[in-house]
C-alpha positions in Angstrom: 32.7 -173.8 43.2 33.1 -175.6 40.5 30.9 -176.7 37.6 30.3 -179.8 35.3 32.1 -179.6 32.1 29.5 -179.5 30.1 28.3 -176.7 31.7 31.4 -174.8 31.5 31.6 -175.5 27.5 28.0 -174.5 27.3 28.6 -171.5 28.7 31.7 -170.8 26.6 29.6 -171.2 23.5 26.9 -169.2 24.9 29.2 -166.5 25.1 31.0 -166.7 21.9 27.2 -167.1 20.5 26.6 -163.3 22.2 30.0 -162.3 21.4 29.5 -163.1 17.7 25.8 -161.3 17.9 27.2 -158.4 19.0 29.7 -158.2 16.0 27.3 -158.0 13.3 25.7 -154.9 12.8 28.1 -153.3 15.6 31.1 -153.9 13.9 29.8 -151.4 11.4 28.1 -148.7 13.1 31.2 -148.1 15.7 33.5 -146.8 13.2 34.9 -147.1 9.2 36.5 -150.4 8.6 39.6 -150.8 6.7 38.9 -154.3 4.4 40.5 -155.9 1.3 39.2 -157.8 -1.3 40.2 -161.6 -2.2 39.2 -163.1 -5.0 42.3 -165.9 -5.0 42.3 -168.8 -7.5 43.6 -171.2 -4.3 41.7 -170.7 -1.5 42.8 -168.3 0.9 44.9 -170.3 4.0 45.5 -169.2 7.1 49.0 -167.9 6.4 47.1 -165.0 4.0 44.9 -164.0 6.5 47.7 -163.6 9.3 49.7 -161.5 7.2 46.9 -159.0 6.1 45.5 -159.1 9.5 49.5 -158.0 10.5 48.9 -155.5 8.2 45.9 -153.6 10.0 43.0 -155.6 7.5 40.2 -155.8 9.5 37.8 -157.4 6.9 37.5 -158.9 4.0 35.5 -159.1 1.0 35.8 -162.7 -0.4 34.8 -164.4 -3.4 35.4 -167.8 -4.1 33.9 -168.9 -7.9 37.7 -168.8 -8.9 37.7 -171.9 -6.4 37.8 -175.7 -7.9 34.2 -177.1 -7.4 33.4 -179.9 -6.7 30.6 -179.7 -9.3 30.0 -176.9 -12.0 29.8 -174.3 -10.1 31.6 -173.2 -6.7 28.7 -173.6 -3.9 25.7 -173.6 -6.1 26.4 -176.8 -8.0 24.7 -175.9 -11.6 24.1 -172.2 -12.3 21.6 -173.3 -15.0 19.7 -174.8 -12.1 20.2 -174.6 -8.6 19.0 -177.9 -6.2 20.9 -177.4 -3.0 24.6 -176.3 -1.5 27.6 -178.5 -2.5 28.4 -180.4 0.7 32.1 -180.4 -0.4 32.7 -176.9 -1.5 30.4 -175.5 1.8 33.3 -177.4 4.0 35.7 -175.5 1.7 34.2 -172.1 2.5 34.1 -173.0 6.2 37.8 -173.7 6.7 38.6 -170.6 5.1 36.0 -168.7 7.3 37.5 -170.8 10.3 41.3 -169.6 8.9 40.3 -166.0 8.7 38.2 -166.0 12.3 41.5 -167.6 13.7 43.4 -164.2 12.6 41.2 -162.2 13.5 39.6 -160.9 10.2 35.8 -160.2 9.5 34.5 -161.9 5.9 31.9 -160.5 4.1 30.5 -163.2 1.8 30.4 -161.7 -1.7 29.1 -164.6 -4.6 30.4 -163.6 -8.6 27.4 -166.0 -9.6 24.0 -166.7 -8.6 21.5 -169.1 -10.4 21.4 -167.5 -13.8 24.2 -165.5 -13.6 27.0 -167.1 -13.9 30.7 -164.9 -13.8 31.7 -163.9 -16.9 35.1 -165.5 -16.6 33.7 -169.0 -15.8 31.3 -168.5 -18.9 33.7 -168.1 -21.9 33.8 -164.0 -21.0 30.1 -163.8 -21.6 28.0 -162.0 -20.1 24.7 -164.0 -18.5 21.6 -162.1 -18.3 19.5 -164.7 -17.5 18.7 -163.6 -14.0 17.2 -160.1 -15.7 14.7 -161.8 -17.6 13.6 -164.6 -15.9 12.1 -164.4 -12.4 12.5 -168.3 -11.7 16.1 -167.1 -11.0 14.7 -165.2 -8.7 13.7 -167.9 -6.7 16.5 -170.0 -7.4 19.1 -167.3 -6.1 16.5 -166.8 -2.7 16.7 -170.5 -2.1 20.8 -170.3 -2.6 20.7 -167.7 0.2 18.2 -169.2 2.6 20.3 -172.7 2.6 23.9 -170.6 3.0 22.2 -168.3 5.8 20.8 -171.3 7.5 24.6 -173.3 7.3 26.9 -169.9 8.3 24.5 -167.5 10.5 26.3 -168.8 13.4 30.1 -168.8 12.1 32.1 -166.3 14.0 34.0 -164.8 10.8 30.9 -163.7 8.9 30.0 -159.8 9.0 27.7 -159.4 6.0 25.8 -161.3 3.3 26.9 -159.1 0.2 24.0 -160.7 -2.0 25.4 -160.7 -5.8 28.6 -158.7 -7.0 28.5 -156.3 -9.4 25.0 -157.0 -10.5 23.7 -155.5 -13.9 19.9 -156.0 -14.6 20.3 -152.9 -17.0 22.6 -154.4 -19.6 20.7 -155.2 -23.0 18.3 -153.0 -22.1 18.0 -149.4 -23.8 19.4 -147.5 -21.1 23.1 -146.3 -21.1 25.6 -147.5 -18.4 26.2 -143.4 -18.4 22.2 -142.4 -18.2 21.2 -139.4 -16.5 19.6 -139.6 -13.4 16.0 -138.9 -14.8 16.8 -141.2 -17.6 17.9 -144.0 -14.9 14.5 -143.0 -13.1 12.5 -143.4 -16.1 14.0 -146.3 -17.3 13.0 -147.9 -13.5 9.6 -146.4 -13.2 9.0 -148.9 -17.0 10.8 -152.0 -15.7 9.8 -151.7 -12.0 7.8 -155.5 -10.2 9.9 -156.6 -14.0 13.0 -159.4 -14.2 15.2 -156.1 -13.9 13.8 -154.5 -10.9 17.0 -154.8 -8.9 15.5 -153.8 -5.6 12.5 -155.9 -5.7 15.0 -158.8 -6.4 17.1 -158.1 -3.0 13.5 -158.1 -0.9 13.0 -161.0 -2.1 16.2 -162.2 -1.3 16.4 -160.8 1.9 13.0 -162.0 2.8 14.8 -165.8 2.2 17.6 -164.9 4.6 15.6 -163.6 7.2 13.4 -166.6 7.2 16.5 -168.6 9.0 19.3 -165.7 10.1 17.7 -162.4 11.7 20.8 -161.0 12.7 23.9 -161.4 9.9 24.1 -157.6 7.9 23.6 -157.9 4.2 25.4 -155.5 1.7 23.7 -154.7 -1.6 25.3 -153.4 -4.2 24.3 -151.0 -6.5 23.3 -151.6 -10.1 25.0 -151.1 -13.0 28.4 -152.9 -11.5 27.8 -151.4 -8.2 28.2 -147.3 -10.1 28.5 -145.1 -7.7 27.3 -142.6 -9.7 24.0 -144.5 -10.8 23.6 -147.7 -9.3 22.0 -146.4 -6.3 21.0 -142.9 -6.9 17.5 -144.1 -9.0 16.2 -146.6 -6.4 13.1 -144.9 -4.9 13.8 -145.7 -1.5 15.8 -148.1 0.8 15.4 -151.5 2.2 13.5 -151.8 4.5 15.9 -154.4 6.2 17.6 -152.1 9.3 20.7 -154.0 9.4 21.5 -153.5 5.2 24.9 -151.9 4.0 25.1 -150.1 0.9 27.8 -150.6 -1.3 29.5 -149.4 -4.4 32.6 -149.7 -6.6 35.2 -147.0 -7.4 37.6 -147.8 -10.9 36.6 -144.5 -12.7 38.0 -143.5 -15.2 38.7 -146.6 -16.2 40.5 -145.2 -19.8 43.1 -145.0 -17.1 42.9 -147.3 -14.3 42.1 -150.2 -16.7 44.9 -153.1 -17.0 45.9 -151.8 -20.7 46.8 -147.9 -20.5 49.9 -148.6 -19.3 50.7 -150.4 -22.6 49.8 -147.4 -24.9 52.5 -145.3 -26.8 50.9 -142.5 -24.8 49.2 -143.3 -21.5 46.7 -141.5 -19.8 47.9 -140.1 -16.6 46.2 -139.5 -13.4 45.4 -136.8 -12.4 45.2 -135.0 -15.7 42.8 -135.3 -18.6 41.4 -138.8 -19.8 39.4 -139.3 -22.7 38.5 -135.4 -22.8 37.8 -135.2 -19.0 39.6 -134.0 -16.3 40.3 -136.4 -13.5 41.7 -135.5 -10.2 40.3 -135.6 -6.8 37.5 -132.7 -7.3 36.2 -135.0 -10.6 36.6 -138.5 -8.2 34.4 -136.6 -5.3 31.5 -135.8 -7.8 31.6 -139.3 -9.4 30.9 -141.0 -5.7 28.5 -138.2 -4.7 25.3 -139.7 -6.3 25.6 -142.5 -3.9 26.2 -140.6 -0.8 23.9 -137.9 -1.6 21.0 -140.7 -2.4 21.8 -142.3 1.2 21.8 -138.8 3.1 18.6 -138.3 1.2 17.0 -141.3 2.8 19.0 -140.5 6.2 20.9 -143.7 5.5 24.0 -143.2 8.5 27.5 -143.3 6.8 28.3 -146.2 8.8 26.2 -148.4 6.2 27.9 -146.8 3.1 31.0 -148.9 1.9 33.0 -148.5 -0.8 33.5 -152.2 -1.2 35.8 -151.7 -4.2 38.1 -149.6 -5.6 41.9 -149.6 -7.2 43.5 -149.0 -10.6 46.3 -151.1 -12.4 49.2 -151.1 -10.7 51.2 -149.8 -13.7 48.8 -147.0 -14.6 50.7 -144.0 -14.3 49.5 -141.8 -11.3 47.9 -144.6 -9.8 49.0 -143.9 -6.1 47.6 -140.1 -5.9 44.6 -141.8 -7.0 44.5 -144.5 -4.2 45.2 -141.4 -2.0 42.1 -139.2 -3.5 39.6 -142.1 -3.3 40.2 -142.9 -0.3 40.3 -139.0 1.1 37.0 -138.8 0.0 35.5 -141.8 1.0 37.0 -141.1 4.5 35.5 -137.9 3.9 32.4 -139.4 4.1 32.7 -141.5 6.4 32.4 -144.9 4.9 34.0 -148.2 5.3 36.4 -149.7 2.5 37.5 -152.4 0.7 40.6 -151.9 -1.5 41.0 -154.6 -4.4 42.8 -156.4 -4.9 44.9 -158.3 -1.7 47.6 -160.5 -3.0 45.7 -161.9 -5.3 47.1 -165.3 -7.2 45.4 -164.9 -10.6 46.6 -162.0 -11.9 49.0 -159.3 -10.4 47.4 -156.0 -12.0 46.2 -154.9 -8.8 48.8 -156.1 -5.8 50.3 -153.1 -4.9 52.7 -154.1 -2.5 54.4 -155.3 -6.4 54.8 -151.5 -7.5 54.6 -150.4 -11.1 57.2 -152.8 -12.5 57.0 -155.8 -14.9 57.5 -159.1 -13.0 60.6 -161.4 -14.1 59.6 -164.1 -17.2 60.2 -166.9 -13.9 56.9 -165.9 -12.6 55.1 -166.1 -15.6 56.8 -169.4 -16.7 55.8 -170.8 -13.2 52.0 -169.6 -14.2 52.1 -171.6 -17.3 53.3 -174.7 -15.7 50.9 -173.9 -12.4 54.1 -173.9 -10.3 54.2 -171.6 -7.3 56.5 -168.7 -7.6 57.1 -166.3 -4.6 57.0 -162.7 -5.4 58.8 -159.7 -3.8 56.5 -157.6 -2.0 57.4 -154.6 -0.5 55.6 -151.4 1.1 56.0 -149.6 -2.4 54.4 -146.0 -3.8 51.1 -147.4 -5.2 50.4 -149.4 -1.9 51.6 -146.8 0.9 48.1 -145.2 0.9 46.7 -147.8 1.9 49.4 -149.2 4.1 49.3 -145.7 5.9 46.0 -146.3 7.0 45.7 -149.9 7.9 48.7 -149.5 10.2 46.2 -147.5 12.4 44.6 -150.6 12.7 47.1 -153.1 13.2 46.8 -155.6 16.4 
């Protein structure tokens, strides 16, 4: 028999409508998911998603506030005030979603800024507090994610909201980014229903989203750049959103992993001792137990943990057995993963597939003069762990 052709293309969006539904929260809970990060200065085109979908990516964690606005600020217009989406930059955002659904990659939307907190790099390397101490930011940011839910809740591409990167309400406060747990507790129990309280801030946020979008995951990082060690591990209890992914950030001991070791007379190694402290895998499993530990303690499943980023300088000597022992243990625990950086176009300190050697004056000479310059990348030693495992994935 056949039917009219608008009901045929109804149907057809009907069932990509289902089809996308079913992706959300199930893409997570069926097994871990091997992701990158890309947080290009050009906006990722469809030839970049191919090639890491080739690879075995299955998802990626994107940022776009390196990304030429249209206004101040990528998306959000004005950091120091938000009044709506950009209708240029939001078309921007949806190519690139289209790109990336086209290859068959998942996108997890991850902002650097939010009303009154604008990136440090698009701030002259300051840091911007304001969101900490001034709940009107608050409501600023919920807007931002209300109108964003309401324009991409439908888009095929997008697994997860992940609400603010890195966020870091404690910072000026008197509590030390290496605090004890009970100090951490303390400090939370003073500031808690304050401009810091960084859970009450995602309820509120979430409440926004789920106002327009009641299925799309959202992903919260923990405080403190998204610690593992404390940035979860003080919250009293969970969200109470069911379909919320935890997530956390892995660059410890960053004596080591950080871009300038390798530039020392003397570098620290990996594993071996850094700073006083011995780092190998038994040192990287107790740094990410905090966060696992808090989420078995709330009998969060370990299909919502996520270890949304994690990587050392490419040059940082040792810095392949420690892609292989992060990622042991967070397989270990069964989480999903986001390795950073992919490819990225800004700087090359984390591209693996580069290995640990300098790159020829031509490519920084085409950097100065913005010129494109088109590097050698190979499956080398730093990026074969992850390479090993994303070829179980590949199409």
């Amino acid at each position: 028999m056949a039917f009219p052709l608008r009901l045929c293309l109804a149907g057809a969006l009907l069932a990509a409508n289902l089809a996308h539904a079913a992706d959300l929260i199930t893409f997570w809970d069926a097994r871990p998911r091997h992701g990158v990060n890309i947080m290009n200065r050009q906006v990722p085109d469809a030839a970049l998603y191919r090639a890491a979908r080739t690879q075995g990516v299955e998802w990626v964690r994107l940022a776009y506030d390196k990304w030429q606005p249209a206004q101040r600020d990528f998306l959000i217009g004005n950091a120091d005030r938000y009044q709506g989406l950009v209708a240029a930059d939001l078309a921007t955002l949806r190519a690139t979603l289209d790109a990336a659904h086209a290859a068959g990659i998942k996108v997890v939307i991850a902002p650097l800024s939010l009303p009154g907190m604008r990136w440090r790099q698009n701030n002259d390397n300051r840091f911007d507090g304001r969101l900490w101490q001034d709940k009107r930011y608050w409501q600023q940011s919920a807007d931002f994610w209300r109108d964003l839910a309401q324009q991409l809740k439908d888009h095929p591409a997008v697994a997860a909201y992940n609400l603010v990167n890195e966020p870091a309400p404690e910072k000026g406060s008197d509590v030390a980014e290496d605090a004890s747990l009970p100090a951490l507790q303390a400090w939370y129990r003073r500031e808690q229903g304050g401009a810091r309280d960084l859970p009450a801030f995602y309820r509120q946020l979430t409440a926004a989203i789920r106002s327009v979008d009641a299925k799309t995951p959202i992903m919260l990082d923990g405080s403190w750049y998204a610690s593992a060690r404390g940035g979860l591990a003080y919250w009293p209890q969970p969200s109470a959103d069911s379909r919320t992914l935890y997530a956390y950030h892995m660059y410890e001991p960053y004596a080591w992993s950080n871009p300038k070791n390798h530039k020392q007379a003397t570098p620290w190694r990996y594993p071996g001792v850094v700073a006083g402290q011995r780092w190998d895998k038994d040192a990287v499993a107790a740094w990410l137990a905090p966060a696992h530990d808090w989420a078995r303690a709330h009998r969060i499943p370990a299909s919502r943990m996520v270890a949304a980023e994690f990587g050392c300088h490419r040059r940082s000597p040792g810095c392949a057995a420690y892609l292989e022992d992060v990622l042991q243990v967070v397989e270990g625990q069964g989480a999903h993963w986001a390795v950073y950086a992919w490819r990225e176009d800004a700087y090359d300190g984390y591209d693996y597939e580069l290995g640990d050697k300098a790159l020829p004056w031509q490519y920084w000479q085409a950097q100065e003069q913005g010129k494109p310059y088109e590097l050698k990348r190979a499956n080398t030693v730093q990026w074969q762990p992850v390479a090993r495992r994303l070829a179980a994935t590949r199409p």
